[in-house]
N, C-alpha and C positions, 0 to 999 in steps of 0.2 A: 380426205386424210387429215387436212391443219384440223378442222371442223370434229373429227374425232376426238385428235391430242387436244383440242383446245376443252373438249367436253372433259375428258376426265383429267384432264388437268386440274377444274374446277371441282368435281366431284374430289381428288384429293385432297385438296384444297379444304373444303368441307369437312370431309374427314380428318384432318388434323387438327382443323379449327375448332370439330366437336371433341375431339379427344381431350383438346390443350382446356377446354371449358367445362368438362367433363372432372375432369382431375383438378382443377382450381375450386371445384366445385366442392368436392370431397377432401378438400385438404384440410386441415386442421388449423385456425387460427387462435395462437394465445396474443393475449398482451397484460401485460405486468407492470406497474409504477417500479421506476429504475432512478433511485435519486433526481439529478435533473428534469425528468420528463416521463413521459408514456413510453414503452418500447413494444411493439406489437410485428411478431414474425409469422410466416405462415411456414407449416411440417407439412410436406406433401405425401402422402401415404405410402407414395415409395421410399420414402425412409424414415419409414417404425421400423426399426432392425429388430427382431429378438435375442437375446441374449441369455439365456438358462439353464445351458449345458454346463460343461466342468470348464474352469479358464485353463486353458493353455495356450502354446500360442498362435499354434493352427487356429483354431477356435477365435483369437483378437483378429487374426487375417482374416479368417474367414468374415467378421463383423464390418470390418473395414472395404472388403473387396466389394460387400451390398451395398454397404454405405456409399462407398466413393461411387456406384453405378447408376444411383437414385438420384432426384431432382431433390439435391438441397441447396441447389445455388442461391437460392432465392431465401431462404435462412440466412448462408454468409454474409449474401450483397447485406441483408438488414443488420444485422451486427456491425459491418463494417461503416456501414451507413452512419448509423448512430453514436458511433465511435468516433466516429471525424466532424458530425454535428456537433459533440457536446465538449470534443476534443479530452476526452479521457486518456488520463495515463496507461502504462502496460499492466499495471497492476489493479486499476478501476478497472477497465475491460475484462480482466477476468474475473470478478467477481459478478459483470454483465454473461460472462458466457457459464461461468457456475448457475446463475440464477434459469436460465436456458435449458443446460441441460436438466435442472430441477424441475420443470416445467414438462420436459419432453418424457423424462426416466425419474421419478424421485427418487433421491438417495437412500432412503429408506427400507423401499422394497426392491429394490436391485443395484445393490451399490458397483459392482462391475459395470453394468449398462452406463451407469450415470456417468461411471468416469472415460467410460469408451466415448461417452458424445460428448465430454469438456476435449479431451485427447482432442477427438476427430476437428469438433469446430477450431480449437487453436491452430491447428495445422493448415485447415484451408482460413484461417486468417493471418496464413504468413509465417507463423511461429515455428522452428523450431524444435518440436514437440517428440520425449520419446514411450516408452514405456516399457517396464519389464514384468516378468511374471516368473511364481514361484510358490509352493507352498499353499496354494489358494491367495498369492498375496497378486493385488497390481497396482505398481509405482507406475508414478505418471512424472515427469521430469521435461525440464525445460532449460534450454540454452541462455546461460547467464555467465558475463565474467566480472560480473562485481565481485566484492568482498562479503558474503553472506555470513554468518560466522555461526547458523545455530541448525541448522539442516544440512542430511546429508545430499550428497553427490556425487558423480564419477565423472569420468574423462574419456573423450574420445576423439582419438588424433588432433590433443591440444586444445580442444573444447571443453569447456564447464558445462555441467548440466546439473541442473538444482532441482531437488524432490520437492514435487508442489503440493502433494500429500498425503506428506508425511504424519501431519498431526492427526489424520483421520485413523493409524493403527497407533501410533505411541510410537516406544522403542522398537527398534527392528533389528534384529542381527544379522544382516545382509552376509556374514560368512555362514554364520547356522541356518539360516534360511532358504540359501543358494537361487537366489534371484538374476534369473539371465535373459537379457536384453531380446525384445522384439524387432526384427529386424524390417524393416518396412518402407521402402524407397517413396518418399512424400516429394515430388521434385518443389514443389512451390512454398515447402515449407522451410525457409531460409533464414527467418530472422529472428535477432535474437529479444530474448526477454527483458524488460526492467523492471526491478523494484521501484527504483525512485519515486514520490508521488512527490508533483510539481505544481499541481495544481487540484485542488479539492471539489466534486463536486457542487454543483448551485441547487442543493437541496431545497425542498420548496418551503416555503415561509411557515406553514401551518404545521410542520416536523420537528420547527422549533421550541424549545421549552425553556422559562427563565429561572437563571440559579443565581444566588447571590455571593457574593464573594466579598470578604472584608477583612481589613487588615490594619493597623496603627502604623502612621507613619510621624515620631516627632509631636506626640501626644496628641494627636487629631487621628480621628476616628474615617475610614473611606469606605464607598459602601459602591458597591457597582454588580449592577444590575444586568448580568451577561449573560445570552440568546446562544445556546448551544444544542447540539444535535443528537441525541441516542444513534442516528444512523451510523456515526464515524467508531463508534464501539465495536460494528459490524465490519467496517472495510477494514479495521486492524487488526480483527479475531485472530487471523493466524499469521498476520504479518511476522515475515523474520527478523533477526538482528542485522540490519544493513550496518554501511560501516557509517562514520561518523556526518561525513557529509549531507549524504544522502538523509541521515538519521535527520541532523539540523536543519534542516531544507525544507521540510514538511508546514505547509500553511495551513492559516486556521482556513475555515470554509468561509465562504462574504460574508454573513451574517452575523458570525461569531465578531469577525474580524472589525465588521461595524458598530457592535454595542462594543469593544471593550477600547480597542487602538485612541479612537477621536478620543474618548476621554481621560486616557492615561497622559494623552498627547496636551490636553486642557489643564490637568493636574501638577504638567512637569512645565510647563510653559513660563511662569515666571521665574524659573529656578535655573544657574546655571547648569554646566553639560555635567560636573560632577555630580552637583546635587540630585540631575536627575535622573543619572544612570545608580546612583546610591536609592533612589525611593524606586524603581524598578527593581533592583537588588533584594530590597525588603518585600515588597509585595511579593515577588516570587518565595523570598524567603519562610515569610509568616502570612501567605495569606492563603496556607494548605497545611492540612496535618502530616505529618509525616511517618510513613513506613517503612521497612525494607521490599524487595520485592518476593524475596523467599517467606515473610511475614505475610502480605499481602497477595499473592497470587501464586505460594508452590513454589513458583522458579522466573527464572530474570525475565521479564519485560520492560521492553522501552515503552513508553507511553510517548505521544505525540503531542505536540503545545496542547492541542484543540481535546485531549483522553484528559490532561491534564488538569485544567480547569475545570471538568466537573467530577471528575475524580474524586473521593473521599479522601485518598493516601495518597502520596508519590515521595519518590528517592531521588538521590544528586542526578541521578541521568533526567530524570523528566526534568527536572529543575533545570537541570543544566541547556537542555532544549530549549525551556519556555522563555527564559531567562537572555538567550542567543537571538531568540525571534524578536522578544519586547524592542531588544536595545539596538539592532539591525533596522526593523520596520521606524521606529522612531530617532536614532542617532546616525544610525548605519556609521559604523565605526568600525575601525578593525578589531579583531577579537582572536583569541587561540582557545583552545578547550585542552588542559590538563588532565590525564587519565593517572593516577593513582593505584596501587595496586587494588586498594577497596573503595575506591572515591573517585569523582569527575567534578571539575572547579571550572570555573571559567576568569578570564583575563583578557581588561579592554586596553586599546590605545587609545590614548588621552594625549591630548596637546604638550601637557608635561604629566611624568608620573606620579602615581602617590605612591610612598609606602619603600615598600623594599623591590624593588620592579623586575620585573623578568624579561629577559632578554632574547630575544628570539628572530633568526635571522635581519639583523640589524635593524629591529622596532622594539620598543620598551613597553614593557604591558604591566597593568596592574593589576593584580588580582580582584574579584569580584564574589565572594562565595554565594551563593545563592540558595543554601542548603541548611540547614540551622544545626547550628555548634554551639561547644559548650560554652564559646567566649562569642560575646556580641559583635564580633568583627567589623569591622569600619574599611572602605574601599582600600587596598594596596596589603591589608593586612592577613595573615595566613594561617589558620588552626593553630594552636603549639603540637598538636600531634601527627601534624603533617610535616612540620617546621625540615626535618633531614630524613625524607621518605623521597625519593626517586621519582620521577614524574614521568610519562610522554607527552608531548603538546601529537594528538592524534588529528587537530583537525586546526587549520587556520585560513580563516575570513580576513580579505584585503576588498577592500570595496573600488570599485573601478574611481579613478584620478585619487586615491590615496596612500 
């Protein structure tokens, strides 16, 4: 009798060993160049979901019910994998799991599919993740309680939820279009979203391309020779309006950050602390043409230090960023950023003040424009047509022990 169970014990054995080698067999392997490295997952044919009936939202259940029953563990575990390898923010990660489900469903020829499997993968990565349907329309939204300011959102039991794509239809008129929430009990999907990027991919050396950047400083001519990325045009495409902090917080990637920093750092080195947060001042100031954003791209974008520098045009906001990074990475000083009704300035603390000084919970800043006006402004000094215009200081930098 043991002699029996012990036979087909092995014989099942066998049989699952050949199914499991069977199906490993026939699975489908991509891999894709993903900024830092290779990313290479495998799609097990248990889940090609199809997706080409009418959306409703029986029909995302029903997508979801195959999906969750299929063997995609081994998709997530890689995503998550690589995610914690290359330690990617929340907002790199998704444009890892965008590039995924492009790979699996291209956006092109079934734009439902494709957003069903960014949905589905963020969800078994922890996320948060909802969707609604309506109209032929499906919004895909994600739990965030930042301060977003340029996409819509709704609310649920005190919860944000931010539309992650939204810029793929335009304007939506979410009361004309009667868009109503998929209801879909995900238990492991718990947490929440962030915009923040904290850290920039380590794109690889050969994506790099060299632009020249020059500007007068003091009747001497400066010429530098900065290694910037086209990729970071791509992580920003639909980037939203985060709020200010977040905004300013955005590093260059290493590469950028190693042709320009050392030698700003070289150029300001025999100059005191004013002289050389004034020749940073300039550089930002005149050594980029200047547009609006409504001029230049339609409607408001923030550009990031790293858009900014190889950017043809930018406004007081990109300025005002680039301008926050130079003087932090090389002074780290405290600083506040001035929001204007049509304008953004920026103001350092300095040992002592220059100029007319602003005053802000008990430190004295000097103003720094970094933007080009009609008067050649000099550190502590302030537009005349900003001169009695109302300000907010939205964002203020204290550097740890100061």
């Amino acid at each position: 009798m043991r002699s029996l169970i012990a036979r087909l014990s092995i014989k099942l054995f066998l049989i699952l060993a050949l199914t499991v080698s069977y199906s490993s067999a026939m699975a489908n392997n991509f891999s894709f160049e993903f900024y830092s490295g290779t990313f290479n997952f495998e799609l097990d044919p248990s889940s090609e979901i199809d997706f080409s009936g009418q959306l409703s939202d029986q029909a995302v259940r029903d997508f979801y019910n195959k999906l969750n029953q299929s063997r995609y563990q081994s998709m997530v575990s890689s995503l998550l994998a690589y995610k914690e390898k290359y330690q990617l923010n929340d907002w790199i990660y998704y444009q890892l799991i965008r590039k995924t489900a492009q790979q699996i469903s291209p956006k092109a020829e079934n734009y439902h599919r494709y957003t069903l499997y960014k949905w589905f993968l963020m969800t078994k990565s922890g996320y948060d993740a909802r969707l609604s349907v309506g109209n032929n329309l499906l919004i895909f939204y994600v739990r965030n309680d930042e301060n977003i300011n340029d996409i819509p959102f709704f609310n649920i039991e005190g919860n944000k939820y931010m539309c992650l794509n939204y810029h793929d239809y335009g304007k939506i008129d979410f009361q004309k279009d009667k868009i109503y929430p998929v209801n879909i009990n995900i238990p492991e999907a718990r947490q929440q979203f962030s915009y923040k990027v904290t850290r920039m991919p380590d794109f690889r050396p050969e994506t790099y391309r060299q632009t020249e950047i020059q500007f007068k400083y003091k009747q001497q001519s400066y010429h530098f020779q900065v290694m910037l990325n086209p990729e970071v045009e791509k992580i920003f495409a639909n980037y939203p309006g985060v709020d200010f902090e977040s905004y300013f917080n955005i590093p260059l990637s290493h590469q950028t950050y190693s042709s320009l920093i050392p030698l700003l750092q070289k150029n300001v080195s025999g100059m005191n602390q004013k002289k050389g947060v004034d020749y940073l001042m300039r550089f930002t100031r005149y050594g980029f043409l200047y547009q609006s954003d409504e001029n230049n791209f339609g409607r408001e974008k923030r550009l990031s230090p790293e858009q900014t520098l190889f950017s043809k045009y930018s406004d007081c906001d990109d300025r005002a960023a680039l301008f926050f990074y130079l003087v932090k990475e090389i002074y780290n000083l405290p600083m506040i950023a001035l929001l204007y009704p049509t304008h953004i300035s920026m103001a350092v603390q300095f040992d002592k003040p220059f100029g007319n000084s602003i005053i802000y919970r008990g430190g004295k800043y000097s103003i720094c424009e970094p933007t080009p006006q009609n008067q050649n402004l000099r550190i502590g000094q302030i537009a005349s047509n900003l001169r009695d215009v109302t300000y907010e200081v939205v964002y203020q930098y204290n550097p740890l022990g100061k």
